[in-house]
C-alpha positions in Angstrom: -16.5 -48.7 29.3 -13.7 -48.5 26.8 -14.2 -49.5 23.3 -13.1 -52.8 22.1 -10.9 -53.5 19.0 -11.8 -55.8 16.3 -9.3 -56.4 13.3 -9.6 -54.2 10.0 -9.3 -55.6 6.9 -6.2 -54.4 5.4 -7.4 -53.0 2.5 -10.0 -50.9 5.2 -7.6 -50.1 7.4 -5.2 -49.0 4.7 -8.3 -46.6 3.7 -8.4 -45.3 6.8 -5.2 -44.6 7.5 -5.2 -42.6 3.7 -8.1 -40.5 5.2 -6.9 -39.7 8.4 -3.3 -38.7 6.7 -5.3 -36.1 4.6 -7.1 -34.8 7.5 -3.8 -34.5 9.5 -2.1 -32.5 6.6 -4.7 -30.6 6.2 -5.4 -29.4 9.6 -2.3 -30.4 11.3 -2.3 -33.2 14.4 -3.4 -31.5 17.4 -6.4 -29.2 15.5 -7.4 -32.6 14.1 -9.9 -35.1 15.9 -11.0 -38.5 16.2 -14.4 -36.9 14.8 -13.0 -35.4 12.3 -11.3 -38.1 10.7 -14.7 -40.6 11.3 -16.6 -37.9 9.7 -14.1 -37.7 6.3 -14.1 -41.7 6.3 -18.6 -41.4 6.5 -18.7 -43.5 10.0 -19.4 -42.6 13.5 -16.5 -41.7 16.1 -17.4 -44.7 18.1 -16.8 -46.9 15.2 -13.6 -46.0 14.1 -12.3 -46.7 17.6 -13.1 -50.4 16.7 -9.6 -50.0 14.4 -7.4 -47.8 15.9 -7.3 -47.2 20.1 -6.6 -43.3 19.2 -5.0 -40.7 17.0 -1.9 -41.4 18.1 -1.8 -44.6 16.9 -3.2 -43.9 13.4 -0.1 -41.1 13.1 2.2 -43.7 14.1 1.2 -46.0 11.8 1.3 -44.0 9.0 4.7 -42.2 9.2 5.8 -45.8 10.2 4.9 -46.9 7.0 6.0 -43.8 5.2 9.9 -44.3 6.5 9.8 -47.9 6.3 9.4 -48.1 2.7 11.4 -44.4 2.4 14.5 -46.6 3.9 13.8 -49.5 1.9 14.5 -47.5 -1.2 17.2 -45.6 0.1 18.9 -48.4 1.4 19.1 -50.0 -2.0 20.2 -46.8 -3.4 23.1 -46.7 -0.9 24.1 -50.1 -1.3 24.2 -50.2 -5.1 27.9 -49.0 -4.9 27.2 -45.5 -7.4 29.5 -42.7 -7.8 28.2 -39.4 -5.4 26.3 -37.9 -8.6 24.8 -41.1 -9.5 23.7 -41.0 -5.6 22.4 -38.2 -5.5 20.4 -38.7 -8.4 18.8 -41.7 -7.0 18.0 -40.3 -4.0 16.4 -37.8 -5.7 14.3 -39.5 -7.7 13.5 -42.0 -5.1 12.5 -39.3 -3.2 9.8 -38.1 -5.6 8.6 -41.5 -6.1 7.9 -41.4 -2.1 6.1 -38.3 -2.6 4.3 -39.7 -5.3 3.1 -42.7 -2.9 3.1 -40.8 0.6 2.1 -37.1 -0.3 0.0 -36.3 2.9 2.6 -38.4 5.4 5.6 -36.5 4.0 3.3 -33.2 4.5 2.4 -34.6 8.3 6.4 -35.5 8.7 7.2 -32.0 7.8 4.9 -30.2 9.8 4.9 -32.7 13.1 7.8 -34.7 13.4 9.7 -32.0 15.1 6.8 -32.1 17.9 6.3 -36.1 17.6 9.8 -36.7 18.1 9.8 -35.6 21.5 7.0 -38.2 22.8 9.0 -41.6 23.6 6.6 -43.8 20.9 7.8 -41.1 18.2 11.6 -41.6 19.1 12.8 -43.4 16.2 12.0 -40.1 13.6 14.8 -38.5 15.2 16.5 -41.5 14.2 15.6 -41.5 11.1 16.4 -37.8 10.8 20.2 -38.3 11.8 20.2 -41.5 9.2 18.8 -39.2 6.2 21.7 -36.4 7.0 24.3 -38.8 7.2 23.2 -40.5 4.0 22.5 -37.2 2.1 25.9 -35.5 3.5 28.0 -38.1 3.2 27.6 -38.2 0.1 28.1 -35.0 -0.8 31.2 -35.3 1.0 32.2 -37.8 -1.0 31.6 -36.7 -3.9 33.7 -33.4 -3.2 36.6 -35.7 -2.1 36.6 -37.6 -5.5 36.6 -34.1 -7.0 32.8 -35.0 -8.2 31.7 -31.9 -6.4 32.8 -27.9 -5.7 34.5 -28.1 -2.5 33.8 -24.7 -2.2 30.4 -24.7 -0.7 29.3 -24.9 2.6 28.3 -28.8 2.3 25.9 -28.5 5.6 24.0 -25.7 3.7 24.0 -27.4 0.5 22.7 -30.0 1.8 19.9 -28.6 3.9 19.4 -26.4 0.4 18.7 -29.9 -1.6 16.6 -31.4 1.0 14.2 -29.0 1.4 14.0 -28.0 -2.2 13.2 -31.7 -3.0 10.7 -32.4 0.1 8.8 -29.1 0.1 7.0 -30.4 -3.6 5.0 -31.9 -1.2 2.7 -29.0 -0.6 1.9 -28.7 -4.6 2.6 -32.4 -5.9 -1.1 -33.9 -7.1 -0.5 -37.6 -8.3 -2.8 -36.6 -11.6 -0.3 -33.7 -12.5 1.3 -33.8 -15.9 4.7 -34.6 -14.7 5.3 -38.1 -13.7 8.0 -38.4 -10.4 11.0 -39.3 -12.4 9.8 -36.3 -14.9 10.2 -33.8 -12.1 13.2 -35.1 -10.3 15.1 -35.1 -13.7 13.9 -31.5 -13.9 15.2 -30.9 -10.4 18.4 -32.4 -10.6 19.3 -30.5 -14.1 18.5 -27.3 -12.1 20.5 -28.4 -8.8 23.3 -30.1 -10.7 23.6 -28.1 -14.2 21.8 -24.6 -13.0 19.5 -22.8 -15.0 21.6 -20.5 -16.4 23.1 -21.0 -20.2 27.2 -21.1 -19.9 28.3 -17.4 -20.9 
């Protein structure tokens, strides 16, 4: 007989979903099991399908909610009519601040999306994957056509260069580390932007 679902609280299901998104990237999603995850949140298999119908599901949710509010600030960003630096900068740092709020989704979206992506329930993170270039190399196009940036860089490999030097803090970021978001992006982006090197 298959389980029924009852409703979660949200604040319960939201505690779940926190668990299960540590034990997923920690372990990745297919070494990780519905056990697993009831025996991290201290309840029986059984009972956590009286929230979620399957792992699936609780993945789903929670890169869901990761790109939903990842867009949200991004969006703003995008829309608030800066110059390409200024852009970048606020991607940046939004950026961190999703880190800051989503550190084990943006570690399961690294490792899985590739594989998630090609399941039809999983279809819009290659969507979101094509939005986030455009975004990120448009406006580094931009900016080199308003003479903002070098146009003699390979923009592509810049940006893939900036994107995975901003999302790979993922893997060290701890929330109780001495650096607040905005500390670390503004540390980024003065190495990115300025270099690290004094002027000769």
């Amino acid at each position: 007989m298959e389980p029924t679902t009852a409703p979660a609280s949200p604040d319960r299901r939201r505690e779940l979903l926190d668990t299960a998104a540590e034990v997923f990237a920690a372990q990745g999603y297919n070494a990780t099991t519905v056990r697993q995850i009831a025996d991290a949140a201290g309840m029986l298999a059984g009972s956590l399908y009286y929230h979620f119908d399957s792992k699936e599901s609780m993945v789903d949710e929670i890169l869901a909610a990761f790109l939903d509010e990842l867009w949200a600030g991004y969006d703003a960003v995008l829309e608030a009519g800066l110059g390409p630096r200024e852009t970048i900068e606020a991607l940046v740092t939004e950026s961190f601040r999703e880190i800051d709020r989503h550190r084990a989704a943006v570690a399961i979206y690294q490792k899985e999306a590739r594989y998630l992506a090609t399941q039809p329930r999983f279809g819009y993170l290659t969507e979101s994957r094509r939005k986030f270039e455009r975004a990120w190399l448009g406006t580094l196009e931009r900016g080199v056509a308003e003479g903002v940036f070098r146009a003699d860089l390979d923009l592509r490999l810049a940006y893939r260069f900036l994107r995975d030097t901003v999302w790979v803090a993922a893997s060290w970021y701890r929330p109780e580390g001495r650096h607040s978001p905005e500390e670390i992006a503004r540390q980024y982006l003065a190495m990115v932007l300025d270099g690290i090197a004094l002027p000769s």
